[in-house]
N, C-alpha and C positions, 0 to 999 in steps of 0.2 A: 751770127745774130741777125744781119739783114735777112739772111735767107729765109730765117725764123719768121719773122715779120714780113715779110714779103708772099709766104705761108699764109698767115693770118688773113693780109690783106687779101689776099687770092679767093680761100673760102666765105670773107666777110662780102665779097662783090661778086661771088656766086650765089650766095644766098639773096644778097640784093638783086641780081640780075632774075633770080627765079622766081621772089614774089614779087620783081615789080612785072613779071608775064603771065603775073597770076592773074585773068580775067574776071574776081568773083568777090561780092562782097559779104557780110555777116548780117544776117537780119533778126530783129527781134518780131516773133509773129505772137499772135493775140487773137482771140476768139470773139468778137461782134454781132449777132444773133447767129446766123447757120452761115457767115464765113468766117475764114480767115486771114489774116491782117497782117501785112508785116511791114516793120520801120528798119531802115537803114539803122546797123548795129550804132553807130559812131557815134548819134545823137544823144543816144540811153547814158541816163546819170547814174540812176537806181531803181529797183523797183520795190514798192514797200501795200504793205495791206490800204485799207480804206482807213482814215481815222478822223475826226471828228473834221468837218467842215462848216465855215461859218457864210453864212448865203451873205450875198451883197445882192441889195434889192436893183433894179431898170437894168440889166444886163445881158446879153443872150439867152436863149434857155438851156442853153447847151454849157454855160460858162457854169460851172455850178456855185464856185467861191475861192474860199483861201483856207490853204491850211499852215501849218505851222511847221515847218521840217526843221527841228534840231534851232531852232532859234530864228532861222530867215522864215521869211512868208512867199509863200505859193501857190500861182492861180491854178487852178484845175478846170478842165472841160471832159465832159459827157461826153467818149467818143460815141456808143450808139445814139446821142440825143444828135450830137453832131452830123451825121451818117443820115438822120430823118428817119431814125428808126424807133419804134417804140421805144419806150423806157422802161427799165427794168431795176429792179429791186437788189439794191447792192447783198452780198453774204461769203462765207467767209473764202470765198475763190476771189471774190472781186479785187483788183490789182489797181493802182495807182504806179503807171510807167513813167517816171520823172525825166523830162526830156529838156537837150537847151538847145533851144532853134534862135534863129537872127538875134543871138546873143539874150539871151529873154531863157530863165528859166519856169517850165508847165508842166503841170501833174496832168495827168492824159489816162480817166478813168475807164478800164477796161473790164470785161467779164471776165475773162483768165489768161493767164500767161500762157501758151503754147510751148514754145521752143526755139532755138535759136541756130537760124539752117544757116547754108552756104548757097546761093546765088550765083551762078556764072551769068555775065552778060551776056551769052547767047542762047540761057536760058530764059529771058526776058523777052515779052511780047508787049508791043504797044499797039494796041488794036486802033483801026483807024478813028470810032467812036473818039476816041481820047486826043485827038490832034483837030478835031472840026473847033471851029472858033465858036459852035453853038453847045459843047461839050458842060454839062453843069460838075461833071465831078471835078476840076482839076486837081483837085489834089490827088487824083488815085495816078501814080506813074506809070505801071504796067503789069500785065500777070506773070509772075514766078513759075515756071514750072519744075517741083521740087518733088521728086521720082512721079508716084501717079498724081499728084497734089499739087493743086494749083493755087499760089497766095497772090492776095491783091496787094501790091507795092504801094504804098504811099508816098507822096512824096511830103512833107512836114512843115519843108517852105513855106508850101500851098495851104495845105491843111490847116496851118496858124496864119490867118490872114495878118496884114500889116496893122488893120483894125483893132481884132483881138490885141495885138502886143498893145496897140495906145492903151486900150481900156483895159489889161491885165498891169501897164505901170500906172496907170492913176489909182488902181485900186489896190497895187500894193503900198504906192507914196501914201496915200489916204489911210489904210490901215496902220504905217506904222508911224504913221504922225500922231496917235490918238493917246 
């Protein structure tokens, strides 16, 4: 019976030992005008269509509003409004990727879901661009390269400033005081 267990334990601390030298993580990627996007798998709650949003007037323009998930309220932002990209006319690809960053759940509207790769870390590039102290994107972490295809990593931290969270809980406190 030990040896049984001892068995178990053997193969349970193989399989540990194997993915903890797995160097590579899960990304959820997304389509943004003519790139592609991808967020650390971990974050993702769910992903669900577009469905009625209620604007909240003095806000970013990128913050679009609040929707309704299953009873909780939920801010959402325009990732191509975010990105300073044009805007574009939601339909029925448009996706709503529900993420929970520094504890703060956000609807993160996107044009389509892509796929959902695997990432080794030494298929990651941080181009120097991205480390200068005069860098505007910080939220983009680095490029993927995933076979000929190359995704730009975000990092979500960044991408959800500290700002956005204040002004996404006042305006959930706000909405579900009413």
């Amino acid at each position: 019976m030990a040896e049984d267990l001892n068995m178990e334990l053997s193969a349970e601390e193989e399989y540990l030992e194997d993915s903890g030298n797995d160097n590579s993580k899960q990304y959820m990627t997304f389509k943004s005008g003519d790139e592609y996007y991808a967020i650390e798998l971990r974050y993702v709650n769910e992903i669900m269509g577009v469905t009625p949003i209620t604007e909240i007037p003095e806000v970013e323009d990128y913050i679009r509003g609040l929707i309704n998930l299953r009873g909780k309220i939920v801010p959402v932002m325009d990732v191509r409004i975010r990105f300073n990209q044009e805007p574009f006319e939601y339909n029925d690809r448009t996706c709503i990727i529900i993420v929970n960053v520094k504890n703060t759940v956000i609807g993160l509207i996107v044009e389509t879901i892509a796929d959902v790769v695997t990432i080794k870390d030494e298929d990651i590039e941080i181009p120097d661009i991205l480390t200068t102290n005069k860098a505007k994107n910080r939220y983009v972490y680095g490029l993927g390269k995933v076979g000929d295809d190359v995704k730009v990593i975000l990092n979500l931290e960044k991408l959800i400033r500290d700002e956005d969270i204040t002004v996404f809980d006042e305006m959930v406190e706000g909405e579900t005081a009413e």
